[in-house]
C-alpha positions in Angstrom: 37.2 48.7 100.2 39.1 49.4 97.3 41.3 53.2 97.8 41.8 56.2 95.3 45.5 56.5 94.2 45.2 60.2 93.9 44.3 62.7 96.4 42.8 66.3 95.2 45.0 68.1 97.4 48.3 66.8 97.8 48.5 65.4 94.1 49.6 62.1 92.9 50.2 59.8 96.1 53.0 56.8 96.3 51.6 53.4 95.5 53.8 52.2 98.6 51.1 54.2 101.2 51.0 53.9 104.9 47.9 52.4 106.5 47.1 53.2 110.5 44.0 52.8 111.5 41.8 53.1 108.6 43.3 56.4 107.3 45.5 56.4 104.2 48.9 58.5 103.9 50.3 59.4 101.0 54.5 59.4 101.5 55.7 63.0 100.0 57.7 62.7 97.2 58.7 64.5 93.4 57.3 63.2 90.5 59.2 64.4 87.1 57.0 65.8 85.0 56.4 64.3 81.3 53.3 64.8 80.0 51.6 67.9 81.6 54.3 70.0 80.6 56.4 69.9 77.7 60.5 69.1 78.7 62.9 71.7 78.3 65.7 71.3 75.7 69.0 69.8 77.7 71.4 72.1 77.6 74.6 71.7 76.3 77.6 70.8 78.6 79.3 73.7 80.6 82.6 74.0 79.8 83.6 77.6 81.6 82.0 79.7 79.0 78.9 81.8 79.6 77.9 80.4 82.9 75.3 82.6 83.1 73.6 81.9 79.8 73.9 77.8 80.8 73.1 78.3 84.6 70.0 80.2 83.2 69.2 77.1 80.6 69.3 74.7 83.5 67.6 76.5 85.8 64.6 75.9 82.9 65.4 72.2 82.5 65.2 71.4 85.8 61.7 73.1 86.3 60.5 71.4 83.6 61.2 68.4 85.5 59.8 69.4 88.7 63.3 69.3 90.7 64.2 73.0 90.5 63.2 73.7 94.2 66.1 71.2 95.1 69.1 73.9 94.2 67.6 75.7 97.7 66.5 73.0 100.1 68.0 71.5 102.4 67.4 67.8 103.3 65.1 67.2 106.2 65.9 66.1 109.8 64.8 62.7 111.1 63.9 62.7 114.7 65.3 59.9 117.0 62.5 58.0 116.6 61.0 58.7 113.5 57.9 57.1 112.0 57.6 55.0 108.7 55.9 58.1 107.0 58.9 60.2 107.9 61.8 57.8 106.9 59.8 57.1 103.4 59.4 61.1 102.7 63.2 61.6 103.6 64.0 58.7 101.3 61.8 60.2 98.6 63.3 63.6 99.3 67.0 62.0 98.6 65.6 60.1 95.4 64.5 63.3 94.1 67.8 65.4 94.9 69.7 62.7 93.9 68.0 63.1 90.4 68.5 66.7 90.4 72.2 66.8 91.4 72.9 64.4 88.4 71.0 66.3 85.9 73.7 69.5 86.3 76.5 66.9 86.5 75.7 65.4 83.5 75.5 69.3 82.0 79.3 69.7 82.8 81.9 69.4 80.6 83.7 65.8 81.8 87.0 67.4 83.4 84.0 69.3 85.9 82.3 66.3 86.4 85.3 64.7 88.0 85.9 67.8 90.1 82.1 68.5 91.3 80.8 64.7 91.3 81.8 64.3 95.3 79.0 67.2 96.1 76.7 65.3 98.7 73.4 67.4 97.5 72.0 69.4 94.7 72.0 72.7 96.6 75.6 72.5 97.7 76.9 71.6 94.1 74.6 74.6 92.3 76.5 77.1 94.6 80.0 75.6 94.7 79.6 76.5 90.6 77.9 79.9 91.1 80.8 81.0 94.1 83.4 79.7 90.9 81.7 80.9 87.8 79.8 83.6 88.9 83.0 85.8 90.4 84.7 84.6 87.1 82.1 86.3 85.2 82.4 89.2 86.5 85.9 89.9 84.9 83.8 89.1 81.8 82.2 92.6 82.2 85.3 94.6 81.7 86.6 92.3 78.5 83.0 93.1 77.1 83.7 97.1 77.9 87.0 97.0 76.5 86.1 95.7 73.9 82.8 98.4 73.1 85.7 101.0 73.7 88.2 99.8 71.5 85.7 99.1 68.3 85.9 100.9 65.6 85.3 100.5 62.1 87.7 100.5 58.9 87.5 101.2 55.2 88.0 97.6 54.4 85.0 96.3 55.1 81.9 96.4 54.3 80.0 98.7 57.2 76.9 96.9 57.2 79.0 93.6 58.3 80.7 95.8 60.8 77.7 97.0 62.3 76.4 93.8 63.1 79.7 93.3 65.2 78.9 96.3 67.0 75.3 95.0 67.9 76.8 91.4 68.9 79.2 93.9 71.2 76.3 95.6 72.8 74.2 92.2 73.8 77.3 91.1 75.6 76.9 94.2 77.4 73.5 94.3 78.0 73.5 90.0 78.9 76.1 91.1 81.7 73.6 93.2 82.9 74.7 96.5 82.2 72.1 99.0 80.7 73.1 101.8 78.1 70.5 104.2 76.8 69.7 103.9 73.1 70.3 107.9 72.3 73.7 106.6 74.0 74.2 103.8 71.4 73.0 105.8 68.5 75.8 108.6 68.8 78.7 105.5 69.5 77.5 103.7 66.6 78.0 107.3 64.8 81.2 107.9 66.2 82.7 104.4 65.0 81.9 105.0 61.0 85.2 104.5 59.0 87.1 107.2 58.3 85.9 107.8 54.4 82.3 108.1 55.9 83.7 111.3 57.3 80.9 113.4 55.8 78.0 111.5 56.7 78.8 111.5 60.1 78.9 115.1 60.2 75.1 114.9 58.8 74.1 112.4 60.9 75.5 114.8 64.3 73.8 117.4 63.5 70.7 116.0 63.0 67.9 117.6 65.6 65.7 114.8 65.3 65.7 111.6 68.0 66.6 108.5 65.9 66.1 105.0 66.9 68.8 102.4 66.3 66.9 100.5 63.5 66.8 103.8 62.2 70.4 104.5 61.6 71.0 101.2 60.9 68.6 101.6 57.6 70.2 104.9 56.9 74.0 103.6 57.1 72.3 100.4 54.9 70.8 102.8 52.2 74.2 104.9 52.4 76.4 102.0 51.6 74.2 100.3 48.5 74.4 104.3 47.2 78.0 104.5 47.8 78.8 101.4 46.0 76.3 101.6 43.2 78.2 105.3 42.5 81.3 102.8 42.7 80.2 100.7 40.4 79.0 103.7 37.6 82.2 105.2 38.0 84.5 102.6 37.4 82.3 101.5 34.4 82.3 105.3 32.9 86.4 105.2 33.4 86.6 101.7 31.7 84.6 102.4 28.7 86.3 106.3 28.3 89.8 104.4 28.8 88.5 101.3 26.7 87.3 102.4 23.5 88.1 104.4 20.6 86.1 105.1 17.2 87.4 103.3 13.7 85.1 104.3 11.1 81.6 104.5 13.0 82.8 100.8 14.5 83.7 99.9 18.1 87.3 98.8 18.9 88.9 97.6 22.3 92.6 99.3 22.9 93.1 95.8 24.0 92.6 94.4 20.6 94.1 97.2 18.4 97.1 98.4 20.8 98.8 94.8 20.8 97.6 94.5 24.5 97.6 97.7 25.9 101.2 98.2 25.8 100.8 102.1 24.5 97.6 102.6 26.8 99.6 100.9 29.9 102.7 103.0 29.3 101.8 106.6 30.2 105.4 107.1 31.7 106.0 110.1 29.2 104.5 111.9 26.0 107.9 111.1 23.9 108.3 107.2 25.1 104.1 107.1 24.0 105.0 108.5 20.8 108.0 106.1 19.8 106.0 103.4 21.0 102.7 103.9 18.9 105.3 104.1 16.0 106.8 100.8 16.7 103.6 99.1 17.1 101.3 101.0 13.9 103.7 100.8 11.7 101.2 99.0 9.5 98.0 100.7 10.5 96.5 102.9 8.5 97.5 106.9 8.9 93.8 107.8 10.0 94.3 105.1 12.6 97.4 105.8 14.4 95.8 109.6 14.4 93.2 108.5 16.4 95.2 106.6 19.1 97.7 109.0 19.4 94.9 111.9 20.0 93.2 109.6 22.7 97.1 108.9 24.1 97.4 112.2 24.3 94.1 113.2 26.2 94.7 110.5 28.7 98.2 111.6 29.8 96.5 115.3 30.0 
């Protein structure tokens, strides 16, 4: 009488079963999963960064695999005269936390490897690294704190690219599981604006309305392309005021007709412009050198 290899209740059963008196047992044991559900990505080897991010990674991989519940049990007894069943579900119960121990060994960096490979289980190896890296994480907390307390932003660069350092700042927090309120991140962010922003902070305090962080974030963008757009209008206004003069209803560069910009450059003193412009026009025409010398004059003014 030919017997099912799969029993509706207890799941996939070993091909190596037990037979005792016409009843079939199925021995116990962990079959990685491969096709019901899709395999977590490996993570990358631990190498005493972020423990918590890669213990949380691994945690997932090893689910995936169906071998997660081996980080919390411990192996079973054998009795002193133990049945075939028994010794093959305690052999299937090493296989599979044998499996699972050298998953997270092969997730550690290689100088780890040497030092945790000796663990005899899974469960003893996933909490000799959570009694080392977990306490060392903790340390991590105040780094992350100092390091929200001691931001601030500078003139020198662009704010936008700043404020992104700031958000990076406050995932740390948040990832080491402390919790600040956004109305609590919306008046540091304030606070940290460079000291030329000086103005716009004062707007932004005394603002009644609640305002999101996306919010302000838009408003400091939107500030900034103003701010440098104005920049940009100005310094084109000065160069083409300082640039050009007027020659008979044409356009000429001081560049090109003050043998390059040695009178425009040279705005030490009215009498050093003057002997100047008559060392280098002593061949322009009269109307000319008028001209210059008028603009000269305006600009040191």
């Amino acid at each position: 009488m030919a017997t099912s290899d799969t029993n509706p209740e207890s799941g996939p059963v070993n091909p190596n079963m037990q037979h005792s008196g016409g009843t079939v047992y199925a021995t116990p044991y962990v079959t990685p999963a491969h096709g019901s559900v899709g395999l977590g990505e490996r993570p990358k080897k631990f190498n005493i960064k972020d423990f918590k991010r890669w213990q949380q990674k691994m945690l997932f991989y090893l689910t995936t695999l169906n071998l997660a519940r081996f980080l919390q049990e411990y192996a079973p007894d054998l009795d002193d005269n133990p049945d075939r069943q028994t010794v093959a579900a305690v052999d299937a119960w090493k296989h599979s936390d044998f499996l699972c121990k050298n998953y997270i060994l092969n997730g550690l960096d290689n100088a780890l490897y040497n030092v945790y490979s000796q663990m005899v289980n899974a469960k003893a190896l996933w909490e000799s690294l959570e009694r080392k890296y977990k306490t060392e994480d903790a340390g991590s907390k105040k780094f992350v704190v100092g390091k929200f307390l001691d931001f601030k932003m500078v003139d020198s660069k662009i704010v936008i690219s700043q404020v992104q350092e700031f958000q990076l700042i406050l995932h740390d927090i948040h990832a080491e599981g402390m919790v600040l309120g956004e109305s609590f991140q919306v008046a540091a962010l304030i606070e940290k604006l460079p000291p030329t922003w000086k103005d716009f902070k004062n707007y932004l305090k005394h603002k009644r309305k609640k305002m999101m962080l996306e919010d302000l974030i838009m408003r400091l963008r939107i500030e900034e392309d103003n701010r440098q757009s104005e920049k940009k209008a100005g310094n084109y206004h000065q160069e083409a005021k300082a640039n050009v003069v007027e020659q008979g209803g044409r356009k000429v560069t001081t560049e090109a007709s003050c043998s390059h910009n040695t009178i425009c450059q040279s705005t030490q003193s009215l009498v050093e412009a003057k002997q100047l412009l008559r060392e280098e026009s002593i061949s322009r025409p009269r109307r000319f050198r008028k001209l210059v010398f008028e603009q000269l004059t305006r600009s040191i003014r």
